[in-house]
SELO-402237 format. One record per residue (C-alpha): residue in one letter; x, y, z. Coordinates in nm, 3 decimals, decimal comma. Each point is the difference from the previous one (the first is absolute). Example, Ala and Ser with C-alpha at 12.3 -4.5 7.8 and 13.67 -1.06 7.14 Angstrom:
2
<atom aa="a" east="1,230" north="-0,450" up="0,780"/>
<atom aa="s" east="0,137" north="0,344" up="-0,066"/>
end
This chain:
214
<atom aa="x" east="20,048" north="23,621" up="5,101"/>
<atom aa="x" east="-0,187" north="0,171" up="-0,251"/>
<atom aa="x" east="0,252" north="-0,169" up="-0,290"/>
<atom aa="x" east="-0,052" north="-0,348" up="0,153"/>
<atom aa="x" east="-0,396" north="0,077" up="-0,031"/>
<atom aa="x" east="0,028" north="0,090" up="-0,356"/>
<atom aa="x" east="0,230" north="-0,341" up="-0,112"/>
<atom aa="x" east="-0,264" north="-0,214" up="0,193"/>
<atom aa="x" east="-0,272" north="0,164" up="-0,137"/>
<atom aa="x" east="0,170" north="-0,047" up="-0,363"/>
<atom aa="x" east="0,045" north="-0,359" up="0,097"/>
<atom aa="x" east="-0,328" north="-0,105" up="0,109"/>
<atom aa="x" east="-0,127" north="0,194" up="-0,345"/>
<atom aa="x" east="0,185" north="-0,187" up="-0,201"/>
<atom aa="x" east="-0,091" north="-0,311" up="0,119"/>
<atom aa="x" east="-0,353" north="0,121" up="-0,020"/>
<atom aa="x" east="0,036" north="0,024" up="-0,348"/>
<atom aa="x" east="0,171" north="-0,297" up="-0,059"/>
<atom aa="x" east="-0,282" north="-0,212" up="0,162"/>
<atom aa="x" east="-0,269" north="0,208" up="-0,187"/>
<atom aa="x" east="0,188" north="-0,104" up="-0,314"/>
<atom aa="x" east="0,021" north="-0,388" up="0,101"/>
<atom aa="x" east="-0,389" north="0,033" up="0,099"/>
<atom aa="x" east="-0,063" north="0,113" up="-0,333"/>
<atom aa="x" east="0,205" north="-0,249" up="-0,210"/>
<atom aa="x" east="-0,185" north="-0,310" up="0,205"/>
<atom aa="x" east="-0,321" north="0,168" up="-0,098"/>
<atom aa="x" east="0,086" north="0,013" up="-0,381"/>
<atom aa="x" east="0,131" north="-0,359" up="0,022"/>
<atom aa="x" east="-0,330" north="-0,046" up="0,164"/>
<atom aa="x" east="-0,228" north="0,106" up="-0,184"/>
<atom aa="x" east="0,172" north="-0,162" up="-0,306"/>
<atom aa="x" east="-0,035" north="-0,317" up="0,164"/>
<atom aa="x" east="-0,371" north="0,051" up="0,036"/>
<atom aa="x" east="-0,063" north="0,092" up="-0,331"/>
<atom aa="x" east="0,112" north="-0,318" up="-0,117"/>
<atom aa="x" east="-0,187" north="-0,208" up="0,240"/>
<atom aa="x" east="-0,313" north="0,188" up="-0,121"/>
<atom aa="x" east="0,054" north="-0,041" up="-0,348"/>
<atom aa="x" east="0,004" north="-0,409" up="0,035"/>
<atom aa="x" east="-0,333" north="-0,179" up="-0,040"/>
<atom aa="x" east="0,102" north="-0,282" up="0,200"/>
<atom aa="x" east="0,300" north="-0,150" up="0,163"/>
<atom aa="x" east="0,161" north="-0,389" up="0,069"/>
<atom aa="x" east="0,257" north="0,087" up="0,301"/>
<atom aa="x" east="0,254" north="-0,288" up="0,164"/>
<atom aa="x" east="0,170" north="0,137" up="0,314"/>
<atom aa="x" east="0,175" north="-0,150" up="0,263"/>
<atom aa="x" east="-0,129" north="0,102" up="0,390"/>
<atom aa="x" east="0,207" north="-0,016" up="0,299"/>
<atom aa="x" east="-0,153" north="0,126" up="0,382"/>
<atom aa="x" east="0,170" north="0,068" up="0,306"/>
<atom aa="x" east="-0,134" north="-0,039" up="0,300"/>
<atom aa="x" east="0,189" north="0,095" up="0,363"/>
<atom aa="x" east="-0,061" north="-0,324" up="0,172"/>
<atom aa="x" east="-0,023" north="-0,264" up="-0,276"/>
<atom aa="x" east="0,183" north="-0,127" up="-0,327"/>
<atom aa="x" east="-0,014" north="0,200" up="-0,328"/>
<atom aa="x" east="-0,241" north="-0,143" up="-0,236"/>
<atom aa="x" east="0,100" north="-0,014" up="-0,349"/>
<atom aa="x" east="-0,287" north="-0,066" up="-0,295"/>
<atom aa="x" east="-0,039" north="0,019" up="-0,358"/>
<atom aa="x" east="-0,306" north="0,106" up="-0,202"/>
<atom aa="x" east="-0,153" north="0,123" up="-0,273"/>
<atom aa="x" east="-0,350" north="0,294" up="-0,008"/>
<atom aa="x" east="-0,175" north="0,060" up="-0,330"/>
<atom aa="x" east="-0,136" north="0,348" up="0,000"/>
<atom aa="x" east="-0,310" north="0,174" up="-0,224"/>
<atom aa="x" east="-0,110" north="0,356" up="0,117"/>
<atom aa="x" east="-0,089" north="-0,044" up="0,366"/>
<atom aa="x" east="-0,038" north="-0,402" up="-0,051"/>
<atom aa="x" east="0,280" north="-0,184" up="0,161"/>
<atom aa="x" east="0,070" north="-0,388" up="0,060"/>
<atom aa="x" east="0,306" north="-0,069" up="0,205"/>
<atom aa="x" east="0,147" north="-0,371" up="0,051"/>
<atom aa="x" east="0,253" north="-0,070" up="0,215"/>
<atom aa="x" east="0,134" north="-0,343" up="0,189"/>
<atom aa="x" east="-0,293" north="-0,047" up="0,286"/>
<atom aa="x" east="-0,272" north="0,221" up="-0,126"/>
<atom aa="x" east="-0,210" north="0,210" up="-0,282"/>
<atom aa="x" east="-0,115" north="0,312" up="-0,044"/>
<atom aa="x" east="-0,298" north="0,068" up="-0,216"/>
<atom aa="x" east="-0,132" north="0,391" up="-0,070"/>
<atom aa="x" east="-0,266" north="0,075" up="-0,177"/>
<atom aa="x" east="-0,015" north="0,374" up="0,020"/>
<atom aa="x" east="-0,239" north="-0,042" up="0,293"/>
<atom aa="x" east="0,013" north="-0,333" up="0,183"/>
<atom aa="x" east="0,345" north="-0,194" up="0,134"/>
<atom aa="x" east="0,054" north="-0,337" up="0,040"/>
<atom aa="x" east="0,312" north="-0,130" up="0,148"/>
<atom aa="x" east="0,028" north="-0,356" up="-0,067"/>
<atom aa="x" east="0,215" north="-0,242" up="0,295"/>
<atom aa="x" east="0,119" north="-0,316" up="-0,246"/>
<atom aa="x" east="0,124" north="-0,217" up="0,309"/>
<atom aa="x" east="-0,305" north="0,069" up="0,188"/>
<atom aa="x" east="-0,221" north="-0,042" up="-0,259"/>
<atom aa="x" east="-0,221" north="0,332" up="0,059"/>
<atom aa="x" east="-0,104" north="0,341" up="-0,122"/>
<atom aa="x" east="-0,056" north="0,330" up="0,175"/>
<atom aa="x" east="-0,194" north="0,286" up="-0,151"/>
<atom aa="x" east="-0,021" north="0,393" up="0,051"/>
<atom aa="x" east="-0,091" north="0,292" up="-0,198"/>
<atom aa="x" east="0,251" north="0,254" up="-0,114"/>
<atom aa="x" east="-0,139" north="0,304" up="0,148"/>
<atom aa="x" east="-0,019" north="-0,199" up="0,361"/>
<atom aa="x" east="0,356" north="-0,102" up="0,017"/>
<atom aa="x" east="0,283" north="0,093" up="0,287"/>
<atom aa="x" east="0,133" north="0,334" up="-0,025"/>
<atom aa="x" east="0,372" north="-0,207" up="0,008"/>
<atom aa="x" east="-0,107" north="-0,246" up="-0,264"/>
<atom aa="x" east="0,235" north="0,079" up="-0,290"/>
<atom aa="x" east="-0,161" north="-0,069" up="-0,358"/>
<atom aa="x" east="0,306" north="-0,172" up="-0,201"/>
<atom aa="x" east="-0,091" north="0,231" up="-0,287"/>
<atom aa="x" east="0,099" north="0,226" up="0,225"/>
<atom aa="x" east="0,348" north="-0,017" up="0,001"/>
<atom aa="x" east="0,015" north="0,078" up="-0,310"/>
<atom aa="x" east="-0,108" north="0,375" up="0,031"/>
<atom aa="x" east="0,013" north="-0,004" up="0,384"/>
<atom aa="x" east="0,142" north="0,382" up="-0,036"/>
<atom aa="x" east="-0,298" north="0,138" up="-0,105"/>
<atom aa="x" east="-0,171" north="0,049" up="0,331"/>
<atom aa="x" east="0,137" north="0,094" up="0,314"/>
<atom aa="x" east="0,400" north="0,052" up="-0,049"/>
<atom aa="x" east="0,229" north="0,216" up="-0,007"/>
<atom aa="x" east="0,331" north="-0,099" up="-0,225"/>
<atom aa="x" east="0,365" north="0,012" up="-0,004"/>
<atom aa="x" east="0,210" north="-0,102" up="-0,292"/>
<atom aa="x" east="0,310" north="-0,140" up="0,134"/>
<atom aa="x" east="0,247" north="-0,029" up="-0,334"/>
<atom aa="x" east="0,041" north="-0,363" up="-0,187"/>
<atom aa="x" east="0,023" north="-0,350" up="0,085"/>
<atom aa="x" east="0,133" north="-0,306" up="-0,226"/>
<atom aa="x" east="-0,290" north="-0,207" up="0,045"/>
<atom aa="x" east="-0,079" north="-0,390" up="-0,165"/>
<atom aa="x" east="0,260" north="0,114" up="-0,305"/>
<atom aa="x" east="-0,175" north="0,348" up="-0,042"/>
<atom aa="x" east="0,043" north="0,337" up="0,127"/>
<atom aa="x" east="-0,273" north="0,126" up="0,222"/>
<atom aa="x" east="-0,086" north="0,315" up="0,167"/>
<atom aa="x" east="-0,057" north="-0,049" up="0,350"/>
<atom aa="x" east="-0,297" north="0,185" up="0,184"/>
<atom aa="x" east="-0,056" north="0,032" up="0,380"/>
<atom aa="x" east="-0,389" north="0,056" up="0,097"/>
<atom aa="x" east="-0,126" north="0,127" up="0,328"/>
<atom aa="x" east="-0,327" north="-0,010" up="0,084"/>
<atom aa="x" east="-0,142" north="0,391" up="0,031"/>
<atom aa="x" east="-0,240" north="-0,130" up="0,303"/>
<atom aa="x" east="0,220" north="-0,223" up="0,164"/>
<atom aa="x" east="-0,260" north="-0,064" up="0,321"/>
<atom aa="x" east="-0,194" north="-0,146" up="-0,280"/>
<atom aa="x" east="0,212" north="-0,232" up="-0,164"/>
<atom aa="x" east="0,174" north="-0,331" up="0,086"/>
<atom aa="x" east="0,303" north="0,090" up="-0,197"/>
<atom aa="x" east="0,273" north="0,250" up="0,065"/>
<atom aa="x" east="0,178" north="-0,005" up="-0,264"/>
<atom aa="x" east="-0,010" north="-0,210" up="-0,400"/>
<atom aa="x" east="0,285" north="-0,049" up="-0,186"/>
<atom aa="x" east="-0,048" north="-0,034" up="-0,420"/>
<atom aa="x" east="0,220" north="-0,081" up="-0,230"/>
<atom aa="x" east="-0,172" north="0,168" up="-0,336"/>
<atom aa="x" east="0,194" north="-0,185" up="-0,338"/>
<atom aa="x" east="0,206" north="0,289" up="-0,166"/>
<atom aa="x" east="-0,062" north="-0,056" up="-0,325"/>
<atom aa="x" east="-0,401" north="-0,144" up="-0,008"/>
<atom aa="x" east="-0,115" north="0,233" up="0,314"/>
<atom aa="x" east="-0,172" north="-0,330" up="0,146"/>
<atom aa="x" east="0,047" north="-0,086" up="0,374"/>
<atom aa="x" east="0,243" north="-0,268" up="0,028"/>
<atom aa="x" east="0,017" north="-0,058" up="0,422"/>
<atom aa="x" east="-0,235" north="0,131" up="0,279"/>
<atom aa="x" east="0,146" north="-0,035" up="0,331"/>
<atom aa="x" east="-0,232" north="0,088" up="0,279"/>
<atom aa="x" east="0,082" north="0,093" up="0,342"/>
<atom aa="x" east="-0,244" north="-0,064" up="0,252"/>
<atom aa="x" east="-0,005" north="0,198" up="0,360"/>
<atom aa="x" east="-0,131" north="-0,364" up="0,196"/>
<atom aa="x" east="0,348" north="-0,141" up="-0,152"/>
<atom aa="x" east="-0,165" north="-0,161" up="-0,315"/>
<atom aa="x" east="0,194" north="0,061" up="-0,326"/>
<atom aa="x" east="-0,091" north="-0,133" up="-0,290"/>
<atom aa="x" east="0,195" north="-0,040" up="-0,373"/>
<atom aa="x" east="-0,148" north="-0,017" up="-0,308"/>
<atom aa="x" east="0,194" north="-0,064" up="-0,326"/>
<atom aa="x" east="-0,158" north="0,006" up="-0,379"/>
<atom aa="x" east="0,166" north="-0,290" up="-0,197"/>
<atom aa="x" east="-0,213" north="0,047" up="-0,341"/>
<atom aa="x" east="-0,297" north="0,214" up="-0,059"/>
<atom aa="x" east="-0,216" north="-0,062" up="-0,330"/>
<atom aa="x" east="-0,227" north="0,251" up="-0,140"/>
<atom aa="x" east="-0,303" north="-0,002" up="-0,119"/>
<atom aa="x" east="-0,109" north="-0,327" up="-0,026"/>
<atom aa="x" east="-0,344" north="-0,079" up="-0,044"/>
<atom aa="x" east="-0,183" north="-0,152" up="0,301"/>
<atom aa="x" east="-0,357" north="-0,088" up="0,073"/>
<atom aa="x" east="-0,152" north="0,152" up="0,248"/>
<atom aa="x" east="-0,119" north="-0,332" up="0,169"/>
<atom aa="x" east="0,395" north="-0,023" up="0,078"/>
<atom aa="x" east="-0,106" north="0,236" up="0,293"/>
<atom aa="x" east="-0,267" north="-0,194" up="0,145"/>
<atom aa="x" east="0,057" north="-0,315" up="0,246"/>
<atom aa="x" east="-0,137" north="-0,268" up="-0,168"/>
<atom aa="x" east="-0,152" north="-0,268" up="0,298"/>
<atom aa="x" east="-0,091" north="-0,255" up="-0,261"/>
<atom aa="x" east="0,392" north="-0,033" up="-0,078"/>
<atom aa="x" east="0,086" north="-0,073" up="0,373"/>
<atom aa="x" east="-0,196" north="-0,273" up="0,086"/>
<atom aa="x" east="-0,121" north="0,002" up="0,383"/>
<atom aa="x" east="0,128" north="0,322" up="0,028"/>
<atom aa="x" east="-0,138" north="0,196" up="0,323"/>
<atom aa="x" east="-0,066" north="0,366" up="-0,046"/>
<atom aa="x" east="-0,075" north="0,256" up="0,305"/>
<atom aa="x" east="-0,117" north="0,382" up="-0,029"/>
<atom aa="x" east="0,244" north="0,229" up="0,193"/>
end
């Protein structure tokens, strides 16, 4: 008995260790990751979105976000997203009509798309999970788990971090209602220069336009 104690004990240490070791690999690929986002002024980013919903169809979008600091402006098929730094605007095209907010009042679920980006920083834990051929380049693959998971809507995220230019290539995240959603980076241009009136929802552009306070 005492022999079959000691293997198990050996066994469970060693994989102690190994996962300490994987923990600590994700972090450096991490961190390197972060780095880089840091160091760009401003970014141009077209990705491809896909969400899955239990009880409906996927729905599959393209789109492109410009990106300065905390600034953001998002365009995708039916809508835009203007930040500012402190005010958001989401535009509806079809419907012809605007909805505002400020930053620091928004849903604890609502999910900056600059976000994604660094969305390790706060609040997960990490796995690395070996290599992945991904879009003609090898990536590291990541699992994240959120380290309050009452608190979040997400279980678990998937990334797919490009081997050789430690950029996020794919964020894959797992809701707990069901909802998953995909993102994939198709091009990402740095530092571009950009106005901040790109940030700001211009009415006079959208004539008739309705806007609302949320």
């Amino acid at each position: 008995m005492k022999k079959t104690i000691s293997i198990l004990a050996a066994i469970l240490f060693t994989f102690a260790g190994i996962a300490q070791d994987q923990d600590q690999k994700a972090k450096e690929i991490l961190d390197r990751a972060s780095k880089k986002m840091d160091g760009y002024k401003t970014l141009t980013i077209k990705f491809g979105m896909t969400i899955e919903t239990p009880d409906e169809d996927p729905i599959s979008q393209k789109g492109t976000i410009h990106i300065k600091g905390d600034k953001y402006k998002l365009d995708v098929t039916d809508q835009e997203v203007y930040c500012d730094g402190t005010n958001i605007t989401t535009y509806l095209k079809e419907d012809n009509e605007c909805y505002k907010s400020k930053v620091d009042e928004k849903d604890e679920d609502f999910l900056a798309p600059t976000e994604l980006l660094t969305i390790w920083e706060n609040g997960y834990k990490y796995r690395y999970d070996g290599e992945q051929e991904y879009a003609g380049a090898q990536c590291h693959v990541i699992f994240l788990y959120p380290k309050n998971p009452k608190e979040s809507k997400f279980h678990t995220i998937k990334l797919l971090v490009n081997k050789e230019k430690d950029e996020v290539a794919y964020v894959y995240l797992k809701g707990k209602d069901g909802t998953n959603m995909k993102y994939k980076l198709v091009s990402m241009e740095k530092d571009l220069e950009m106005d901040d009136s790109k940030f700001v929802f211009n009415e006079a552009e959208h004539p008739g336009v309705e806007c609302f306070d949320e």
